[in-house]
C-alpha positions in Angstrom: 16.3 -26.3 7.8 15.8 -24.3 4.7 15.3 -20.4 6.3 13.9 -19.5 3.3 11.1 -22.2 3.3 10.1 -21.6 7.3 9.4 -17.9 7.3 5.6 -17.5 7.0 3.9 -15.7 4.2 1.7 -12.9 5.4 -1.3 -12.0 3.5 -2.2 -8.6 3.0 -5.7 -7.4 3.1 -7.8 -8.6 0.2 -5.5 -11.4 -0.6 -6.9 -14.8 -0.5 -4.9 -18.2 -1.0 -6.0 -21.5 -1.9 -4.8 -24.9 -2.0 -6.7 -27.4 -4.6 -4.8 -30.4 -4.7 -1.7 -29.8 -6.1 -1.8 -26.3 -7.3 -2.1 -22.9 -4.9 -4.5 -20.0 -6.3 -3.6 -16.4 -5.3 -6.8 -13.6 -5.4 -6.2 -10.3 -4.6 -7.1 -6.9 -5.5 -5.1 -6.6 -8.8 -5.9 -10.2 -10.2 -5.2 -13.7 -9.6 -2.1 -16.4 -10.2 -1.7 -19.7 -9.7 1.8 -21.3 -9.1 2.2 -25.8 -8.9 2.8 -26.9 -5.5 5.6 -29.1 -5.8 5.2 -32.9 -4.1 5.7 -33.1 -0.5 5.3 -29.7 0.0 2.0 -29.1 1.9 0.1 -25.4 2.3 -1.7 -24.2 5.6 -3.1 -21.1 6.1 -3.8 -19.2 9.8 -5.6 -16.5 9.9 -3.6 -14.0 7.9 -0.5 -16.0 7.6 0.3 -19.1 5.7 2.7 -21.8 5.9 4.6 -24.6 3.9 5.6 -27.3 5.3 7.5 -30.1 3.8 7.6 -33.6 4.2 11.2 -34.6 5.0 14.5 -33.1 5.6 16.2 -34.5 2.6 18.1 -31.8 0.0 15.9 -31.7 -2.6 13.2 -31.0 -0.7 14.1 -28.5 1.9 15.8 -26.7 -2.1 11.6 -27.1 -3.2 10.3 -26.1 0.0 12.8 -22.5 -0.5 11.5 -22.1 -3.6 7.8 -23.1 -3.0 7.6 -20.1 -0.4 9.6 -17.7 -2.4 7.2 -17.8 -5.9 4.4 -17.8 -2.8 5.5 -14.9 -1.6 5.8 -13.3 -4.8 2.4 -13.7 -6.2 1.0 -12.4 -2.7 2.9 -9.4 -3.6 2.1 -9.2 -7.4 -2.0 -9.7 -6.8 -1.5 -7.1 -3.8 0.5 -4.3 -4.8 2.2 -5.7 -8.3 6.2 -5.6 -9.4 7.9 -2.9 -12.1 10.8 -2.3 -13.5 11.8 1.0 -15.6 14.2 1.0 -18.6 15.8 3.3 -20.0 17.6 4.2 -23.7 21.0 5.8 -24.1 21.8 7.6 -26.9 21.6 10.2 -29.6 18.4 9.1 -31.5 17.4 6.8 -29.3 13.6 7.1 -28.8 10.4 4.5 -27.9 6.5 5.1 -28.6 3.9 3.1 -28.3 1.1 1.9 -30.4 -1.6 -0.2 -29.8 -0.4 -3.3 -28.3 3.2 -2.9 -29.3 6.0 -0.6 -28.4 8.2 0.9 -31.3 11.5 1.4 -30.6 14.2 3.6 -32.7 17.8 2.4 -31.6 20.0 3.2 -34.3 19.5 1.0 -36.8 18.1 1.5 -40.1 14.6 0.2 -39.4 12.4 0.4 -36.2 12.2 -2.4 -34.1 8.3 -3.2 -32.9 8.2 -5.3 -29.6 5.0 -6.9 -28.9 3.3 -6.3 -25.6 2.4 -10.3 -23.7 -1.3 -10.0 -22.0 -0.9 -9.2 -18.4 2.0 -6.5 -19.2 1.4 -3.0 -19.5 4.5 -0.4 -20.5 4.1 3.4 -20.0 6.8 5.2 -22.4 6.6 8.5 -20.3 9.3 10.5 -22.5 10.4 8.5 -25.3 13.6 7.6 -23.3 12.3 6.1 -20.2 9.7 3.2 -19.9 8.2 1.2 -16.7 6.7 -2.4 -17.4 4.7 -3.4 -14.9 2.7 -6.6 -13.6 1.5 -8.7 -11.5 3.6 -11.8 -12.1 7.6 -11.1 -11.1 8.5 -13.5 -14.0 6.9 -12.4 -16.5 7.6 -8.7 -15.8 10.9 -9.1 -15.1 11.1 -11.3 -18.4 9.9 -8.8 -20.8 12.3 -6.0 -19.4 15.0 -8.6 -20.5 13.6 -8.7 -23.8 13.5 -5.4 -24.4 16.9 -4.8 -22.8 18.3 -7.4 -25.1 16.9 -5.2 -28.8 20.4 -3.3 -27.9 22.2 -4.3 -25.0 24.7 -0.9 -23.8 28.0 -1.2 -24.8 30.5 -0.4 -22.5 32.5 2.9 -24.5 29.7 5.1 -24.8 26.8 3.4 -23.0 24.9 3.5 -25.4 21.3 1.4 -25.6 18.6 0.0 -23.5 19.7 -0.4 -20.0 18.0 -0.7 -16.7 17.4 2.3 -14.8 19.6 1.7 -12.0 22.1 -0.4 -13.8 25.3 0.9 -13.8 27.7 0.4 -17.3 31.5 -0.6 -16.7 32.8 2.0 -18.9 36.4 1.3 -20.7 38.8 4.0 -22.2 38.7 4.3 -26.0 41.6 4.1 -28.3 44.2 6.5 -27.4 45.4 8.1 -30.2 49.1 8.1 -31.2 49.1 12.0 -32.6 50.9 11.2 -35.8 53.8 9.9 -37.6 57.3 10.6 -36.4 
């Protein structure tokens, strides 16, 4: 039995779910998603708790019936209190702004590099060096930190770059240098 699949969803205040045929709607207070329900996998809500249940025990569907719950769970948490992730840049020059509907970052090379912001993202760059996306879809969120990570990924002498704020860099030792000709 998948222990993932069985553990009910609870809904917070002001979050609503629906079932309409094969696809589940999620309301709440910061906005609404809808995620496919996969076939074979059926939704019942209780009060304030919901349930999937699937139809048989095979693999593949107690693997769908993990993973039905678990983007479930997520939205209920997106539409009720949302997901973020900070960023941060390394480095001597190493700056972001933002403008409009685009964040401009600086990161060494010898143009800046604009990123455009999807719909349903917002990024606060609080002091040119640190930036939180934030959402209310885990995915989407969590893909545009990538993204943005990935303009100038740290290197591991200096650590240098866009990293994650509590990503940790394996450092390695430079050259060692030889002192000279003997």
């Amino acid at each position: 039995m998948s222990r993932v699949g069985k553990a009910p969803i609870t809904l917070p205040g002001g979050v609503t779910l629906e079932a309409a045929g094969s696809e589940v709607k999620v309301k709440g207070p910061k906005g609404a998603l809808s995620s496919p329900l996969p076939p074979g996998i059926s939704l019942s809500v209780e009060g304030n708790q919901a349930v999937l249940k699937r139809r048989d025990d095979s693999g593949d569907m107690k693997r769908l019936h993990g993973m039905a719950r678990a983007i479930l769970n997520n939205h209920v948490t997106g539409v009720s209190t949302g997901w973020k992730k900070n960023l941060e840049l390394v480095g001597v020059g190493y700056r972001a702004r933002s403008q409009g509907s685009q964040v401009v970052f600086s990161l060494g090379y010898s143009h800046d590099v604009p990123y455009d912001i999807p719909e349903g993202i917002k990024v606060d760059v609080t002091d040119q060096i640190r930036l939180e996306v934030t959402g209310i879809d885990k995915q989407k969120v969590g893909q545009v930190a990538a993204e943005m990570r990935s303009l100038r990924p740290p290197e591991p002498y200096k650590g240098k770059g866009v990293k994650y704020a509590n990503e940790r860099i394996r450092r390695k030792a430079g050259k060692t240098g030889k002192g000279g000709k003997k």
